[in-house]
Backbone as JSON, one array per atom type, in Angstrom:
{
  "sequence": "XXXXXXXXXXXXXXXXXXXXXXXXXXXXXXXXXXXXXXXXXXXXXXXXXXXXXXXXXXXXXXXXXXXXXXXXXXXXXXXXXXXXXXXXXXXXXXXXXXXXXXXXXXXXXXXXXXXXXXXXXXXXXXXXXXXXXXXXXXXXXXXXXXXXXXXXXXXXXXXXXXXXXXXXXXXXXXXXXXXXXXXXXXXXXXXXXXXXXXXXXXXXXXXXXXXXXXXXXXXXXXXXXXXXXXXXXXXXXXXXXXXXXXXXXXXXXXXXXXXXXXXXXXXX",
  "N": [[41.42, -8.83, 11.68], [41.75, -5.79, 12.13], [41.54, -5.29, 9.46], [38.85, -5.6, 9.86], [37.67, -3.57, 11.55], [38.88, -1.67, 10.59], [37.29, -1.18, 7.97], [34.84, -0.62, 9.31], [34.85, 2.07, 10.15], [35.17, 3.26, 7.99], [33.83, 6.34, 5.5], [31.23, 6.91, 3.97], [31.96, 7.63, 0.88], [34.72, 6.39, 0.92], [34.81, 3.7, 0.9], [34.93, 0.82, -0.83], [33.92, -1.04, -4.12], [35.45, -3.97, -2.88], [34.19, -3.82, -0.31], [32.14, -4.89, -0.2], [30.38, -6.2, 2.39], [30.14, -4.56, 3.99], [28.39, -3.09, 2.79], [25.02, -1.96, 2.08], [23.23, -2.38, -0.05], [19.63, -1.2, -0.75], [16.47, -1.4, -1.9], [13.88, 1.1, -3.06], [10.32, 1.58, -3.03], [8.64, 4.21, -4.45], [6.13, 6.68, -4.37], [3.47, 9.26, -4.77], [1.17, 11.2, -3.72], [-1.32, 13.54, -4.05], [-1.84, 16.72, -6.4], [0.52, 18.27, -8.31], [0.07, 20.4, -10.04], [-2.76, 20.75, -9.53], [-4.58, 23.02, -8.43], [-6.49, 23.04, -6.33], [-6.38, 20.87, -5.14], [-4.36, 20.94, -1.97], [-2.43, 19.76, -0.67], [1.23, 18.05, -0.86], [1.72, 14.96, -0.8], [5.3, 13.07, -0.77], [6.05, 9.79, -0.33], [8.07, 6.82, 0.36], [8.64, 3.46, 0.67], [11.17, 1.44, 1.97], [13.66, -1.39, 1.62], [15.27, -4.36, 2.14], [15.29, -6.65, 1.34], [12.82, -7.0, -0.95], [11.31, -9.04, -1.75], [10.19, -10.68, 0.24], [7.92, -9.58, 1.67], [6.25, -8.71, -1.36], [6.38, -11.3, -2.01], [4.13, -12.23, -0.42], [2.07, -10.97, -0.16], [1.25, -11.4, -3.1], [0.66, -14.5, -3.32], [-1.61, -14.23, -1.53], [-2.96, -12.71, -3.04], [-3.63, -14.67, -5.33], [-4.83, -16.69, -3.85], [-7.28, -15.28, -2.77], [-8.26, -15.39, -5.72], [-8.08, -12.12, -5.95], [-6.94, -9.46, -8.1], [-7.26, -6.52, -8.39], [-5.8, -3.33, -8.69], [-4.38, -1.84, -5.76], [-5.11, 1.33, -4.57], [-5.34, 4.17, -2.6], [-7.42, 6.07, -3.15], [-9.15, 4.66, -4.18], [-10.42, 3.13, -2.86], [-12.67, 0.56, -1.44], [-15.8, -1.23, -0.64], [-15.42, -3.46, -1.66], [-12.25, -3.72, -1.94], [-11.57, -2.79, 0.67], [-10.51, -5.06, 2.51], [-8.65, -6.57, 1.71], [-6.48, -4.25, 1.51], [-5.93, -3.68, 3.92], [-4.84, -6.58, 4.92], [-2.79, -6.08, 3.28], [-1.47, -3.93, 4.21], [-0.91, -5.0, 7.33], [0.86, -7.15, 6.41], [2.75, -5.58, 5.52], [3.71, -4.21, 8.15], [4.46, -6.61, 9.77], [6.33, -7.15, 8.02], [10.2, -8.26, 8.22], [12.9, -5.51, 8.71], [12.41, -3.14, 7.45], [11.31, 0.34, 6.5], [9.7, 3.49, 5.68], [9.84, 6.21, 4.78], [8.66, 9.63, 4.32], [7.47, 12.93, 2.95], [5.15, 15.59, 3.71], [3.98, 18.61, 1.82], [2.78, 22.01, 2.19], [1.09, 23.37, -0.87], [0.07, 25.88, -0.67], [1.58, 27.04, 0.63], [3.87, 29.26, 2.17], [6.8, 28.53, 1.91], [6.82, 26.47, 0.1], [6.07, 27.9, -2.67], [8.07, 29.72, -2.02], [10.81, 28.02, -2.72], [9.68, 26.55, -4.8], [7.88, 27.03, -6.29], [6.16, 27.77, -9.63], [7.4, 25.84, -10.97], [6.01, 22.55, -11.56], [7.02, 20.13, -11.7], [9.66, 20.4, -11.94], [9.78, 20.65, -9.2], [8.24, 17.88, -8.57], [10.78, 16.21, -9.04], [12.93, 17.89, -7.09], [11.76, 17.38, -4.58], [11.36, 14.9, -4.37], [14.27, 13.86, -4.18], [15.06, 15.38, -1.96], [13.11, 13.76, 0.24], [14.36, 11.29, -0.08], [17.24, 12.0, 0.19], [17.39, 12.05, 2.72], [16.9, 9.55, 3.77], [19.55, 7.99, 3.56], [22.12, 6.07, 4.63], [25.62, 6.6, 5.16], [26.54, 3.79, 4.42], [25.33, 2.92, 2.59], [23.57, 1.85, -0.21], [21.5, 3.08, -2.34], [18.52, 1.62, -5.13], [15.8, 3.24, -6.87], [12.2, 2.93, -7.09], [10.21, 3.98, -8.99], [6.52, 5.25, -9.05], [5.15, 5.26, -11.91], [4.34, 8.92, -14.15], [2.92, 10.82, -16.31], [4.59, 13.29, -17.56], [6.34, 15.88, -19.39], [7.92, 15.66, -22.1], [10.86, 16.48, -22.17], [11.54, 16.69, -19.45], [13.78, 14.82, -17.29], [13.51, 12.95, -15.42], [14.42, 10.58, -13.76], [17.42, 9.91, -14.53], [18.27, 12.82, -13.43], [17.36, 12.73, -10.76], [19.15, 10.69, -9.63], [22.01, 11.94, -10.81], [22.26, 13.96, -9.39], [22.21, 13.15, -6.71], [23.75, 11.87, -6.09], [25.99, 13.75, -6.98], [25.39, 14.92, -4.43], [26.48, 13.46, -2.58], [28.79, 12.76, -3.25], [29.32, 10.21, -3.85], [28.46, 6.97, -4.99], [25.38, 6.71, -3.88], [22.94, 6.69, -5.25], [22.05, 3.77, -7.33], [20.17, 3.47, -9.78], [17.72, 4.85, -11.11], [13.91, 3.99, -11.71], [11.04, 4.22, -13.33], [7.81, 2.88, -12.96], [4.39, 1.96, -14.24], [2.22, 1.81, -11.47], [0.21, -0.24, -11.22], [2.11, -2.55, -11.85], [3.37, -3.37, -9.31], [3.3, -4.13, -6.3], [4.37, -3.31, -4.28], [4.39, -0.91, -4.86], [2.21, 0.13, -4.71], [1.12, -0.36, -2.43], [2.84, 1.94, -0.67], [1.49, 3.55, -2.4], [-1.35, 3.48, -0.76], [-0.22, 4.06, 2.05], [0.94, 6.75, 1.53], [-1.65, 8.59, 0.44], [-3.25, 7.79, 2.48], [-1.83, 9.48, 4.72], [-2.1, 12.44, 3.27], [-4.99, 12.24, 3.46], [-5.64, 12.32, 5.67], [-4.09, 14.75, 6.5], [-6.15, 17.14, 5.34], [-8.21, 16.48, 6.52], [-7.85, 16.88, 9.26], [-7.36, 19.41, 8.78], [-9.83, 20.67, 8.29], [-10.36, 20.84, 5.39], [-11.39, 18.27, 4.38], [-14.87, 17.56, 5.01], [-16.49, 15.55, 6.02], [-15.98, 12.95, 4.55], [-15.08, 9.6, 2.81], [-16.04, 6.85, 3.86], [-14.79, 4.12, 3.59], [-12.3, 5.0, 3.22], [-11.6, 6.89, 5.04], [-11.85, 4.32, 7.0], [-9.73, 2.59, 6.6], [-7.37, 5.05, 6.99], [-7.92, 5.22, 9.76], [-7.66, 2.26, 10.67], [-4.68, 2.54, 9.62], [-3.83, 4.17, 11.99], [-4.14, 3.28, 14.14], [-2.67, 0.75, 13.76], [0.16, 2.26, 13.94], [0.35, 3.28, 16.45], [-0.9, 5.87, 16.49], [-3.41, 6.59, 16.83], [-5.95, 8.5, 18.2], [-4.58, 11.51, 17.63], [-3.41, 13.39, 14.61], [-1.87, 13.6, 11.82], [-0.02, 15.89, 11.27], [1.23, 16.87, 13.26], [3.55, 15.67, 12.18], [5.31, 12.44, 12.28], [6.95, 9.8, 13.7], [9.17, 6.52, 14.47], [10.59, 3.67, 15.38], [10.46, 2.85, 12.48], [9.12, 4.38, 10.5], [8.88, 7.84, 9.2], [8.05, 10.41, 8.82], [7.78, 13.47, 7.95], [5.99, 16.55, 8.45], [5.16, 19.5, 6.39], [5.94, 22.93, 7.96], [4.22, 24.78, 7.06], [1.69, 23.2, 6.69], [0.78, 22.97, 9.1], [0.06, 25.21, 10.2], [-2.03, 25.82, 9.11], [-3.79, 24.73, 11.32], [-4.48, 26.17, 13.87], [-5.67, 28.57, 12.21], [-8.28, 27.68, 11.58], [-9.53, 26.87, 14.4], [-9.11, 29.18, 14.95], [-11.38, 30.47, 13.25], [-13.9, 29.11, 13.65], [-14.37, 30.08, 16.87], [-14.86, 32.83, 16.12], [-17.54, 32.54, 14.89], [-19.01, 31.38, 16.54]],
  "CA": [[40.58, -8.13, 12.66], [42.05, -4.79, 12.18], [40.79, -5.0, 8.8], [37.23, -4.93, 9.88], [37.36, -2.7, 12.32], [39.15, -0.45, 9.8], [36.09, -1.07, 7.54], [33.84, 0.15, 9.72], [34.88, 3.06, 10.39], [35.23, 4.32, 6.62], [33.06, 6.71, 5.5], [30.47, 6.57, 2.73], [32.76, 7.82, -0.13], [35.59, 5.78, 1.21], [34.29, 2.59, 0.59], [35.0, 0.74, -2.46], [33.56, -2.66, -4.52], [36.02, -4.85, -2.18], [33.97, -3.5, 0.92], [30.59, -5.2, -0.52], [29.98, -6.72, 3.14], [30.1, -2.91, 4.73], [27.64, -1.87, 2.12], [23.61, -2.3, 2.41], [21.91, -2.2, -0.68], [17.87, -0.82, -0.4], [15.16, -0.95, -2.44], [13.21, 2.22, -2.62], [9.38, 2.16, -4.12], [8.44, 5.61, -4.71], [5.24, 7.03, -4.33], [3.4, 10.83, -4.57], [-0.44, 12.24, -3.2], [-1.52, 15.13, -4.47], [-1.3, 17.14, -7.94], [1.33, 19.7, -8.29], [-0.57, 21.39, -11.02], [-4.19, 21.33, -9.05], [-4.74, 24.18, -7.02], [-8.12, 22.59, -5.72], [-5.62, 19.96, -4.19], [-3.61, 21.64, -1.59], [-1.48, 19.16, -0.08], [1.02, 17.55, -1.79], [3.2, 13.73, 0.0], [5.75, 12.11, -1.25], [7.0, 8.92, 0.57], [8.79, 5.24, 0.01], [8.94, 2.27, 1.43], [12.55, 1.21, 1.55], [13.81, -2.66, 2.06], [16.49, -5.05, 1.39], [14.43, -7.92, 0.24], [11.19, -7.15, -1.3], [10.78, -10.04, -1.81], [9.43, -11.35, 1.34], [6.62, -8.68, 0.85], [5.93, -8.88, -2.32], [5.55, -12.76, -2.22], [3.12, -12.46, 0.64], [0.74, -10.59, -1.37], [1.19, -12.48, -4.35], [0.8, -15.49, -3.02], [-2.91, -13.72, -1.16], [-3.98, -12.71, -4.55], [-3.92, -15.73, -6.01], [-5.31, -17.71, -2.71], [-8.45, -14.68, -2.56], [-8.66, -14.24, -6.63], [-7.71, -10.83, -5.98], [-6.16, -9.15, -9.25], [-7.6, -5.51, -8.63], [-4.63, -2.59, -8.27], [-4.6, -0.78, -4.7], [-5.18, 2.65, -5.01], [-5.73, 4.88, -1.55], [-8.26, 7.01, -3.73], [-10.89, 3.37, -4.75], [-10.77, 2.01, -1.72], [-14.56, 0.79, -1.36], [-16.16, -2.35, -0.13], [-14.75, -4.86, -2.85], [-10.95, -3.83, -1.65], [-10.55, -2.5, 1.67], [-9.73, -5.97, 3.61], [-7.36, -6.75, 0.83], [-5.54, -3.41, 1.48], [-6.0, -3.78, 5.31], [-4.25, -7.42, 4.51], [-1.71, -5.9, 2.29], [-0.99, -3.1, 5.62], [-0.81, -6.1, 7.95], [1.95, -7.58, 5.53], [3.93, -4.47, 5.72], [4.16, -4.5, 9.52], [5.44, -7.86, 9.69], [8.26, -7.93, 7.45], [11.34, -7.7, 9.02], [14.29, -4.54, 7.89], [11.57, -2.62, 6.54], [11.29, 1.52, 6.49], [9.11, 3.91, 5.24], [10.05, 7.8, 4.94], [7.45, 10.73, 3.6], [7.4, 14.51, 3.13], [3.98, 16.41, 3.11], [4.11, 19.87, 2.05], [1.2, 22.9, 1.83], [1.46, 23.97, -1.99], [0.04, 27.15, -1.12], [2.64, 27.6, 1.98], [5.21, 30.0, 1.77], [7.35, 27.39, 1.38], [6.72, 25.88, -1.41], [6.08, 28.79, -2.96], [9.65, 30.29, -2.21], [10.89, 26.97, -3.17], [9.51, 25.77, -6.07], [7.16, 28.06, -7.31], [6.38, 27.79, -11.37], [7.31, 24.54, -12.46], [6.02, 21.56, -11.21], [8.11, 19.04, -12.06], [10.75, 20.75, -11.05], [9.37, 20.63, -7.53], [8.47, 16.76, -7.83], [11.93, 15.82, -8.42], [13.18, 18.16, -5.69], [10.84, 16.71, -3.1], [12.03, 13.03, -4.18], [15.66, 14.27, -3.84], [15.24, 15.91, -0.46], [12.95, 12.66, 1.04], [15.19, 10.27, -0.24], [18.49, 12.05, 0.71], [16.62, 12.11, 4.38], [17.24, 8.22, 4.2], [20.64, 7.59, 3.0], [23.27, 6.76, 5.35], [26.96, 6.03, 4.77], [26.74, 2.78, 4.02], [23.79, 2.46, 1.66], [23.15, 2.28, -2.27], [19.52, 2.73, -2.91], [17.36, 1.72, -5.92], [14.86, 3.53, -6.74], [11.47, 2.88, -8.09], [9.07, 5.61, -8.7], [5.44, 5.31, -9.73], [4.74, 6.61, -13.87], [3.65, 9.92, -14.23], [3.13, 11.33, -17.23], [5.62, 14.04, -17.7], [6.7, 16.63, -20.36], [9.04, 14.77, -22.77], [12.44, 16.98, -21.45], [12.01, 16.16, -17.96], [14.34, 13.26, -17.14], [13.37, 12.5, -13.49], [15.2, 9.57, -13.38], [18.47, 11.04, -14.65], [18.43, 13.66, -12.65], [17.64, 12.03, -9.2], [20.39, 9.69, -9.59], [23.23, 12.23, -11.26], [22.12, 14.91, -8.23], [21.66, 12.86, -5.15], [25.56, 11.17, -6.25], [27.08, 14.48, -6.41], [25.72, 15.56, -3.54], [26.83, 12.83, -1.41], [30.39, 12.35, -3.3], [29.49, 8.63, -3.82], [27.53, 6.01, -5.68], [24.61, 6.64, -3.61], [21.89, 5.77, -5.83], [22.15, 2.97, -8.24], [19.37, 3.4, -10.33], [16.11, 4.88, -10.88], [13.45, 3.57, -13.36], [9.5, 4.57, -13.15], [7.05, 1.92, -13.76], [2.95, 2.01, -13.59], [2.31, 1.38, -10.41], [-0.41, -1.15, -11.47], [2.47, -3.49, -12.04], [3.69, -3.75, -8.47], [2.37, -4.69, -5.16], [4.69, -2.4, -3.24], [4.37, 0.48, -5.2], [0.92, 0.49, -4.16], [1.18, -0.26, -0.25], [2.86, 3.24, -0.79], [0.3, 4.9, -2.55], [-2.33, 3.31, 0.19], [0.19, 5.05, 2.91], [1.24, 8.16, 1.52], [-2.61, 8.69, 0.42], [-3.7, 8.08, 4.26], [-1.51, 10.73, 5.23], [-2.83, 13.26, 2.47], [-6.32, 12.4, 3.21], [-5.78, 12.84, 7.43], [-4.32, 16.23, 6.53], [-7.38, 17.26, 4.36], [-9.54, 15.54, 7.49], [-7.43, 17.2, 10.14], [-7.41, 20.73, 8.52], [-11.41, 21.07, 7.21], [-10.3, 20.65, 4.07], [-12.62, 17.33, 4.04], [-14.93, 17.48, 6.17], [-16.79, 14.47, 6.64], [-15.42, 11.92, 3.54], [-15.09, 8.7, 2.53], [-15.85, 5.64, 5.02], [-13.66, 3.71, 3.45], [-10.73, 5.99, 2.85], [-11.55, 7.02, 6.68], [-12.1, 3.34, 7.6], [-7.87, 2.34, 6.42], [-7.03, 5.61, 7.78], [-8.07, 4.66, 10.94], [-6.73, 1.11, 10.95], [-3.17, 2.8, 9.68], [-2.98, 5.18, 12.92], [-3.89, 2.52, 15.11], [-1.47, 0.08, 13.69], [1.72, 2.81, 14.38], [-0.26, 4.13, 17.87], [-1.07, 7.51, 16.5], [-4.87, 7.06, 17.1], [-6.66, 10.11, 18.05], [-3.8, 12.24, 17.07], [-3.54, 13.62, 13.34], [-0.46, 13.8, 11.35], [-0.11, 17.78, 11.19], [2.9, 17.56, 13.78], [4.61, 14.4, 11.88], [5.19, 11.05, 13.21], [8.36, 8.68, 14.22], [9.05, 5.49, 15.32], [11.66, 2.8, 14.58], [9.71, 2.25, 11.35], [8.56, 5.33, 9.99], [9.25, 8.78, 9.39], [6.69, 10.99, 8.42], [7.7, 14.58, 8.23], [5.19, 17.2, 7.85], [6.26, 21.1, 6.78], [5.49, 23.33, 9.1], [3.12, 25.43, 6.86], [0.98, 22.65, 6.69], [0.45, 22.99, 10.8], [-0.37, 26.62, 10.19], [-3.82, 25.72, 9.21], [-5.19, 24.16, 12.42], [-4.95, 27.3, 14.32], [-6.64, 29.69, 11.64], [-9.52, 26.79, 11.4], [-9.83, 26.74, 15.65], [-10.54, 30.63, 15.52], [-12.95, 30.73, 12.79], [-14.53, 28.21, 14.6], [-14.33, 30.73, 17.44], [-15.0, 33.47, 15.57], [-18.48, 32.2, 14.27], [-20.17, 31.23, 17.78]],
  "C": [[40.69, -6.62, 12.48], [41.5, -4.4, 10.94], [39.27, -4.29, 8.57], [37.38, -3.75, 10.65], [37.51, -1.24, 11.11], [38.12, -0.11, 8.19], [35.2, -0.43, 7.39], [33.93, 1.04, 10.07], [35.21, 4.29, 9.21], [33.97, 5.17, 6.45], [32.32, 6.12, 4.12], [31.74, 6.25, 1.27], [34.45, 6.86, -0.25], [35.87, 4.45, 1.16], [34.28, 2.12, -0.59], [34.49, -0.63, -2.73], [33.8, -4.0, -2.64], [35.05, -4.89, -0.74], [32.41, -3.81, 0.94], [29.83, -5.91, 0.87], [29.63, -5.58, 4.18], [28.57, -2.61, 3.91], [26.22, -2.57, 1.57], [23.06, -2.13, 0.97], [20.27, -2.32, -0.3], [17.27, -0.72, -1.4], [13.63, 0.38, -1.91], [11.81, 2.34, -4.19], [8.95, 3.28, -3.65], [6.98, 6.25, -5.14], [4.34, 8.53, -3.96], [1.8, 10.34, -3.94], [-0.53, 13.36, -3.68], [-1.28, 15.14, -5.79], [-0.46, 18.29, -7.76], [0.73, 20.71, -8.89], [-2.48, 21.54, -10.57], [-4.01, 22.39, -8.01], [-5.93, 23.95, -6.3], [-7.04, 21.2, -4.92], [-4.45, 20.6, -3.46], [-1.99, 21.29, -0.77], [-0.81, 18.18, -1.13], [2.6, 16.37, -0.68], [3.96, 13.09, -1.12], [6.7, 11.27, -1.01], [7.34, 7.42, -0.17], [9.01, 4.39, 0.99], [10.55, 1.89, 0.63], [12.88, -0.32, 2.58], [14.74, -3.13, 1.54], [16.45, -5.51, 0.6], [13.34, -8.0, 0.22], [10.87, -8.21, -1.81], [9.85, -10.93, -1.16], [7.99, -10.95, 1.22], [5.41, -9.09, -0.07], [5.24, -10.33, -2.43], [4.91, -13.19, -1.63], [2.14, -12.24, 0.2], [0.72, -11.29, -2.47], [0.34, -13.76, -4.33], [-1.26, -15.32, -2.14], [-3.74, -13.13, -2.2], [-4.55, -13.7, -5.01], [-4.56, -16.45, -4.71], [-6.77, -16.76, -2.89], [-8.74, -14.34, -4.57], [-8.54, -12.73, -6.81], [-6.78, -10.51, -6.84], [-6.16, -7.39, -9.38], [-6.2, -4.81, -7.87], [-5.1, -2.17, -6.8], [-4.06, 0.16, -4.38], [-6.16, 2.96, -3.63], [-7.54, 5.53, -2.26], [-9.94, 5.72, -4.23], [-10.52, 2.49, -4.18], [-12.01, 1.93, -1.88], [-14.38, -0.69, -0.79], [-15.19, -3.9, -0.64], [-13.02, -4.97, -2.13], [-9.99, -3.59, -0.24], [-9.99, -3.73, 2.51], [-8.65, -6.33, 2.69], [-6.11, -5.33, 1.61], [-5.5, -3.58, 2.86], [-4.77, -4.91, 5.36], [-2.63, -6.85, 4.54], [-0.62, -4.58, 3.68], [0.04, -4.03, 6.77], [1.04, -6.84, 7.53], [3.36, -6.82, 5.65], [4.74, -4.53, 7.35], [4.68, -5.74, 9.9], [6.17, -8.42, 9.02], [9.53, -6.85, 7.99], [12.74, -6.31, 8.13], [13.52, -3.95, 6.86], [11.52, -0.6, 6.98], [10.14, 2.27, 5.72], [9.19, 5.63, 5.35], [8.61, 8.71, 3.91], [7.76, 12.27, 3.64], [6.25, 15.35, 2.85], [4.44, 17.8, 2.88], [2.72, 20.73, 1.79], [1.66, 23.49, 0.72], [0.92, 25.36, -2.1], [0.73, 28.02, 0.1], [3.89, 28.92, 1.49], [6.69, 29.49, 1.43], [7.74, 27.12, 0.89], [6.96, 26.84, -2.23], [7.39, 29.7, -3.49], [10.39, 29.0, -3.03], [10.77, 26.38, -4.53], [8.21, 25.92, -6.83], [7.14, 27.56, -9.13], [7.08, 26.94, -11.93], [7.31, 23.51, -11.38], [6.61, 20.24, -11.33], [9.25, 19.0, -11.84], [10.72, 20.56, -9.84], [8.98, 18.88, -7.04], [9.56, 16.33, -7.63], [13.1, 16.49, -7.58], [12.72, 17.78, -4.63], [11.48, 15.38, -2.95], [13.37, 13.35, -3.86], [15.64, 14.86, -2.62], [14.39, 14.59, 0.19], [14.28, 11.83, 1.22], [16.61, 10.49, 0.46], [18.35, 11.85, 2.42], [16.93, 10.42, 5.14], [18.31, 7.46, 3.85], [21.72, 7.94, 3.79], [24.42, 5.9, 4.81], [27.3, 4.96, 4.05], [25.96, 2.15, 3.22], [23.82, 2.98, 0.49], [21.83, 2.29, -2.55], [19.41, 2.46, -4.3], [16.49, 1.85, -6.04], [13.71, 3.31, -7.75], [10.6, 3.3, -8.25], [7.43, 5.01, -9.5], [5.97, 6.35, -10.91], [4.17, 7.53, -13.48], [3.73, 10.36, -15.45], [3.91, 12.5, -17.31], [5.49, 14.91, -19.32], [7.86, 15.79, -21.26], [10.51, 15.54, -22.38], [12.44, 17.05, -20.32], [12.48, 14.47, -18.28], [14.85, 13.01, -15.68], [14.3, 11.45, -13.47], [16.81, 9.84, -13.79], [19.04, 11.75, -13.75], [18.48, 13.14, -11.52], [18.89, 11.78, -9.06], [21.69, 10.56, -9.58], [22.91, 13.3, -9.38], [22.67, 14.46, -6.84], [23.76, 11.99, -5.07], [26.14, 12.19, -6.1], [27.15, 15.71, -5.46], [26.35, 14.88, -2.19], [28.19, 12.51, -2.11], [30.48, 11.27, -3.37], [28.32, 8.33, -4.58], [26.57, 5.53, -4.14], [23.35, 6.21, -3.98], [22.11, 5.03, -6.92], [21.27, 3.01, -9.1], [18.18, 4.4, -9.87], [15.43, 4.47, -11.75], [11.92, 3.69, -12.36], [8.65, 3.08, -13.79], [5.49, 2.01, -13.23], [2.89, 1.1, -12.19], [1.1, 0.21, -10.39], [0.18, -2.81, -11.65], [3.25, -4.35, -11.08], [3.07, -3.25, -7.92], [3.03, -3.52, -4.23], [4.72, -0.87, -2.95], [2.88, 0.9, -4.65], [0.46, 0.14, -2.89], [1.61, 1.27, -0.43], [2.11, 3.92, -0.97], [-0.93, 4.64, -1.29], [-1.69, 4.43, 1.67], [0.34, 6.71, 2.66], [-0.27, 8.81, 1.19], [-3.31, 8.59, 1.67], [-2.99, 9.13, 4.6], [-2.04, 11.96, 4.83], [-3.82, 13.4, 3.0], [-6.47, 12.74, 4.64], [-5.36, 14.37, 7.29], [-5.53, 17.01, 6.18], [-8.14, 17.3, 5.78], [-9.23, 16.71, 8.79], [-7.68, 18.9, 10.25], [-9.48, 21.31, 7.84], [-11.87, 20.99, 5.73], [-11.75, 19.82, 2.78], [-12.92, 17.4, 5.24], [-15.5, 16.02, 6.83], [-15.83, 13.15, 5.7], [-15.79, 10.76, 3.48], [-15.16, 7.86, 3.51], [-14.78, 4.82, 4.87], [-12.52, 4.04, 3.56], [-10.55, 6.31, 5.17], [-11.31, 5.44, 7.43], [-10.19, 2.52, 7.54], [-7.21, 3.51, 7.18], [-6.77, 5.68, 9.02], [-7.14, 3.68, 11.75], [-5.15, 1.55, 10.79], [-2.55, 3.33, 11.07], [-3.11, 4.19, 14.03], [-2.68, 1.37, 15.35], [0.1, 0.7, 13.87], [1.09, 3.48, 15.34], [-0.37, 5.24, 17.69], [-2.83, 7.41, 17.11], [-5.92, 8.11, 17.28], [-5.97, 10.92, 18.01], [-4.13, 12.37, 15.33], [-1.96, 13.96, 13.32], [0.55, 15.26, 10.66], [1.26, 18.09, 11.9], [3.97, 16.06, 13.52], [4.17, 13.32, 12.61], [6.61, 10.33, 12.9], [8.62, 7.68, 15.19], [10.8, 4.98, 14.03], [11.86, 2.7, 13.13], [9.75, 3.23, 10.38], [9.11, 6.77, 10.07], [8.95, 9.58, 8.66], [6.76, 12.66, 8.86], [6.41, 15.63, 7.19], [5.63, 19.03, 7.83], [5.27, 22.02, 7.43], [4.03, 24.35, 8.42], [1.86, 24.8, 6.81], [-0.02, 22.88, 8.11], [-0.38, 24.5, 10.95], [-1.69, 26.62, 9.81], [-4.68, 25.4, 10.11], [-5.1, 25.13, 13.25], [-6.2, 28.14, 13.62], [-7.94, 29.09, 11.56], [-9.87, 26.98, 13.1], [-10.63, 28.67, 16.08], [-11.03, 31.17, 14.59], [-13.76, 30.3, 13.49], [-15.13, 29.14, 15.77], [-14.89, 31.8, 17.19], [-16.78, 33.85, 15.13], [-19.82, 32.09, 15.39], [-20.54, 32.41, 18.74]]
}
C-alpha cells in the first residue's frame, strides 16, 4: 500500500520502467494550417489530437469507409459536396471516443510576436510551435508519441530529432518517445486534425475580414464544429476550453477585430 501511494506521488523524472502502471502513454497526431513562407496567408495553427487508443477511432472510420465506399483523404481545404457528411461523420466519431484530447496554437505571422520570435526561418518556427503546443500537454506522468503530417522540408532540418531531443531535455525525462512524419493521406486521424485545426484557421480568416464571405462547405463543418463544442455564435479570436479541447489563440491575432470594427466605423 505504501508502495502505491509512494508511486503516486513521484514526479515525472522520478519514475522509472518498474512504475509502467503510474505512466500513461499518448498518441499524438500532429497537424499545421497555414504556410509559414506565404505572406498572403496570415494565420498560421498548429494542433493534435492526443489518445491512448487510437484505435477505437481509427477503426470507426475504417470500418465507415468501407461500409460507404469512401476512400477519398479529408482535407479541411476540399471539403465540397462529395465529402462533407463523411467529415461531419468522421467529427461525430471524434466526440464519442472516450480519453480523447485535442490541443492547438494559432498565431498572427505578421504579429509582433511571431515576428520577435521566429522571424527568418520558417522551419525553425514550425518546430518551435510543435514544441511549445505539445509541451502545453505533457504532464508528469505521460510519454507521448508523436505523429506529424509530411511536409516537405529542406534536407538539414531534422524536425523529428529535434522535437524529441528538446522537449526531453527540457522536461529532464523521457517525455517523448518518438516522432516520425507520415503523409497524412495515410491516416484517418491525421486528417480529423487537419479538418479541426483548418476550421479554426478558416473562423479566424471569417472572424477577422480576412474572408469575407467563403466557402459553404468549409463554412457549413465550421459551423457544425462550434456547435458540437457550444461555441456557436462566438468566434475563436479569444480561444476556447473545455474538458476536451484547448484551443489557444495569441493575443496578436485578437488585435485585428478592433482595427476591423473602426474602419467599419470609420467608413459610415
Amino acid at each position: 500500500m505504501l508502495g502505491k501511494i509512494f508511486q503516486k506521488d513521484k514526479k515525472g523524472q522520478d519514475l522509472t520502467l518498474g512504475d509502467y502502471k503510474s505512466i500513461w502513454t499518448k498518441f499524438c497526431f500532429l497537424d499545421e494550417s497555414g504556410s509559414l513562407s506565404n505572406p498572403k496567408d496570415p494565420f498560421f495553427t498548429v494542433g493534435f489530437i492526443k489518445c491512448s487508443q487510437p484505435y477505437y477511432l481509427q477503426s470507426k472510420i475504417l470500418y465507415e469507409r468501407q461500409k460507404r465506399n469512401f476512400f477519398d483523404e479529408m482535407h479541411f481545404n476540399k471539403l465540397s459536396k462529395n465529402n462533407i457528411d463523411f467529415a461531419k461523420f468522421a467529427l461525430d466519431s471524434l466526440f464519442a471516443t472516450r480519453s480523447l484530447w485535442f490541443h492547438s496554437y494559432s498565431l498572427d505571422k505578421q504579429g509582433d510576436y511571431f515576428n520577435h520570435e521566429f522571424s527568418g526561418n520558417p522551419w525553425q518556427a514550425y518546430e518551435d510551435i510543435s514544441i511549445r503546443v505539445l509541451e502545453s500537454a505533457i504532464p508528469d506522468n505521460e510519454i507521448l508519441i508523436v505523429l506529424a503530417d509530411y511536409i516537405t522540408t529542406p534536407r538539414n532540418i531534422r524536425f523529428e530529432v529535434n522535437v524529441k531531443r528538446r522537449i526531453n531535455e527540457n522536461f529532464k525525462r523521457l517525455a517523448i518517445a518518438g516522432v516520425c512524419r507520415f503523409d497524412s493521406r495515410s491516416n484517418d486521424l491525421l486528417q480529423v486534425a487537419d479538418l479541426i485545426v483548418g476550421a479554426i484557421s478558416y473562423d479566424l480568416k471569417l472572424s477577422t475580414n480576412i474572408i469575407l464571405r467563403g466557402d459553404k462547405y468549409k463554412r457549413r463543418f465550421l459551423e457544425y464544429f462550434k456547435k458540437m463544442i457550444g461555441l456557436r455564435d462566438k468566434n475563436f479570436a479569444d480561444g476556447f476550453r473545455s474538458h476536451m479541447f484547448n484551443i489557444f489563440v495569441d493575443k496578436d491575432v485578437k488585435q485585428r477585430l478592433p482595427l476591423i470594427s473602426e474602419n467599419k466605423n470609420n467608413k459610415q
